[in-house]
N, C-alpha and C positions, 0 to 999 in steps of 0.2 A: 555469600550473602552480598548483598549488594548495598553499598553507600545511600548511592539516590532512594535504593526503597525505605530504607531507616528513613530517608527527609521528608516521602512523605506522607509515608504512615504517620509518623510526627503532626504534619499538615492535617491530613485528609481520615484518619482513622487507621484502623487494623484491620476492618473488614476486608477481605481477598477480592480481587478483582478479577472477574471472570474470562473476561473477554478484554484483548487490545486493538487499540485500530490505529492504524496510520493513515493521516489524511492526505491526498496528492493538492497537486494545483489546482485552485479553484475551487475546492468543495471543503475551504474551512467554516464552513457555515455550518455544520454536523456539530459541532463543541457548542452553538448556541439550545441545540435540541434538550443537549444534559440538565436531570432533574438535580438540583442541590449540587453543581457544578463546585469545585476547588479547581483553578490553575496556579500552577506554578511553573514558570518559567523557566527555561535549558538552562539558564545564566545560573540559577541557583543550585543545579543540580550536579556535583561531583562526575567528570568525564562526559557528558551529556553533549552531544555539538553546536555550535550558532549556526542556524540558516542561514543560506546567501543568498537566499530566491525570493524576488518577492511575494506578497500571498501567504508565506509560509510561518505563522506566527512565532513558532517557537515557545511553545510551552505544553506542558504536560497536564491533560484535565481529566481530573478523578470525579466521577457523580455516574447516575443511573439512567439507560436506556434502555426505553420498552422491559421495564423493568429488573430490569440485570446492571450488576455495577460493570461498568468499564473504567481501563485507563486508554484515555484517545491522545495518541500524538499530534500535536495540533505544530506542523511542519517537520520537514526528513533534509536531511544532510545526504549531496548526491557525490556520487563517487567525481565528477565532473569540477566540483567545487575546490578540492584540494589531493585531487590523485589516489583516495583512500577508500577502499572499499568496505572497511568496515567501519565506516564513518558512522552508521545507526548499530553498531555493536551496544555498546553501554546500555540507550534507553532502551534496547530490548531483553537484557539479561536485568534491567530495571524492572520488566513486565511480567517477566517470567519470577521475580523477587517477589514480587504482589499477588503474583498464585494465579497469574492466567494460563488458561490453558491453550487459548491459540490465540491467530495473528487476523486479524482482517486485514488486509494491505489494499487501496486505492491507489489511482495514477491517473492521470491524464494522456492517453497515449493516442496514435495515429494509425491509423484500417487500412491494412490492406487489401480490403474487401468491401467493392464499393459497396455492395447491396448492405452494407453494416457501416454504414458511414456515418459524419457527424450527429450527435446529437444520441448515439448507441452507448448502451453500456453493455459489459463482456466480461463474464467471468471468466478466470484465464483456469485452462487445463492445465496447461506447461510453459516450459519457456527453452529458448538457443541464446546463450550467453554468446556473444560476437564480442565481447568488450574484452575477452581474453584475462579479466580480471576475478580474483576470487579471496572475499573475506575472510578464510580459512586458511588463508597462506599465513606460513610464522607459526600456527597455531601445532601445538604439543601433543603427544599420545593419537589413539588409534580412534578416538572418536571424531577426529578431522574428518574420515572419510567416509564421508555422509552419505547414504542411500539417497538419491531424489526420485525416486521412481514414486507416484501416488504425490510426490512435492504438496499439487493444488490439492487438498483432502477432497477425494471423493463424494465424500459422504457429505461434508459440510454441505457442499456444492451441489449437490441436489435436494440439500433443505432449503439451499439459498432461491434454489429455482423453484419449489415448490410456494416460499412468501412470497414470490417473484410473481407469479402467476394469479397468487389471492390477489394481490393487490393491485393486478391488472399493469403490472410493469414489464415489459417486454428486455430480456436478457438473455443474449447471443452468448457462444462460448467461442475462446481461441486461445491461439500460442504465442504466448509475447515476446519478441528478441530484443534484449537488450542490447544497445548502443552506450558507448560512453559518454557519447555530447560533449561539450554541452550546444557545437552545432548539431545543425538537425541533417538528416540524412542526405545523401545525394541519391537520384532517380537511377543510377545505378547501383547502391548499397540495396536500395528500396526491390530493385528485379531479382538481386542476389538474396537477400530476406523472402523475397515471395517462394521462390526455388527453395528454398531449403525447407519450409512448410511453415513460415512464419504468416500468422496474421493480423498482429499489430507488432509497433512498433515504437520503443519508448527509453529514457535513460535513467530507471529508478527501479525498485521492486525485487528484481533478481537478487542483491548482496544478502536483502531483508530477507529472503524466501530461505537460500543458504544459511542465514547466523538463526532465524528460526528453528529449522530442521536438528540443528546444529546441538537447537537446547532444548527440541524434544517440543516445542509447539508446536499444534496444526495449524494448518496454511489455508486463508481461503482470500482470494484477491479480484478486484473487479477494475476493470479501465474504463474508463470516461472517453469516449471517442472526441477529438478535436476536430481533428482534420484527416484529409487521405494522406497516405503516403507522398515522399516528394516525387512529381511527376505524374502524379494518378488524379491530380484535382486541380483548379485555375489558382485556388490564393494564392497571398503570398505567406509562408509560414514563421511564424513568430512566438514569441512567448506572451505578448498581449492578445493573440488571437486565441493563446492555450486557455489562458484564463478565460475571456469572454464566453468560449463556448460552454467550457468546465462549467460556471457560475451559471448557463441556462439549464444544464443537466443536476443542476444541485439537488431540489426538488425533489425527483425522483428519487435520485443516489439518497439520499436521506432517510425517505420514506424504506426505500429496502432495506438498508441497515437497521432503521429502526424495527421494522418487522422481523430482518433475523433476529434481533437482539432478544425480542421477544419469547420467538421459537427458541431462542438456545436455553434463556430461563427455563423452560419447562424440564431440561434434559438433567 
């Protein structure tokens, strides 16, 4: 059992929480959607991380979308920040405390597909860990080694495209490779990602997808296009350009979680 879910059950009720969501950069504006919102804060919650990014609130909000409860992480702890890749361990064996049964994971990540370029969002099928890191190292007994085959749930994932579709939201699908960062890639990593059949590129999401699987949640996760890859577009790439573009796609992103959230209610 978990500490943090005692604190806040405490808080926020007993009622289970069906659904969790992690928010990337720029799209914390989803925590303003929830009906009858509780946050509380990583500071108060037992092994929980502090954020180091800006954007990234750092608190935990319990209340109801498109009417289903969720717990939404409202900021993620990146392996970049302090070498640790199971830096979101805790708040997700937090989620899985509160009786979710999967993960929504967002991100802000970068196309390598121009014709899916800024201003796209993508659900991801799979991912190529390149960061050589894995939050299941250390870990004890024979459930470390995890199956990822179906990782992105399937099935989620064509509910997700099906509200996608109601709602007149245009959503691409890809393979996202994880980078460590917390610089961003070189136009050579960027050719060497395209080869290998990657088609975004980002430094978050992966650890979450492993310590998920890990505790038996399904996975369904969507990227927020920024930018192209290094090399494939003129800006210059930044973490204020990540947010700027993130926060024009909020909107949408919004609008589809809240309509899954909807469809999952029914299930």
């Amino acid at each position: 059992m978990s500490e943090a879910a005692d604190i806040v059950r405490a808080k926020a009720g007993a009622e289970p929480c069906r659904l969790g969501i992690v928010l990337g950069s720029g799209l914390g504006n989803l925590a303003g959607r929830l009906e009858g919102p509780i946050a509380i804060p990583y500071r108060d919650l037992p092994s929980f991380p502090r954020p180091g990014v800006s954007a990234h609130a750092g608190a935990l909000v319990i209340g109801t979308l498109g009417g289903l409860r969720v717990a939404l992480l409202s900021g993620r702890a990146h392996y970049y920040e302090r070498g640790d890749a199971k830096a979101m361990k805790a708040p997700l064996e937090c989620l899985k405390a509160l009786g979710c049964e999967a993960l929504f994971l967002s991100n802000a990540a970068g196309s390598l597909v121009p014709e899916v370029g800024p201003g796209s969002l993508v659900a991801l099928t799979d991912h190529i860990n390149l960061a050589g890191a894995n939050p299941l190292i250390g870990a004890e007994g024979d459930t470390r080694f995890v199956d990822m085959v179906g990782a992105y749930d399937p099935e989620l994932r064509d509910r997700l495209q099906a509200v996608a579709a109601a709602e007149g939201i245009a959503l691409a699908e890809g393979v996202y490779a994880w980078f460590s960062g917390p610089s961003f890639e070189t136009p050579a990593e960027i050719r060497m990602a395209k080869t290998l059949g990657a088609d975004l590129v980002g430094m978050s999401t992966v650890p979450e997808t492993i310590l998920a699987r890990y505790l038996g949640l399904r996975v369904l996760a969507v990227s927020a296009v920024t930018n192209l890859g290094a090399g494939l577009g003129a800006e210059a790439l930044s973490h204020a350009h990540t947010q700027e573009v993130a926060q024009q796609l909020s909107n949408d992103f919004e609008r589809l979680v809240s309509a899954f959230c909807a469809d999952f209610a029914k299930s």
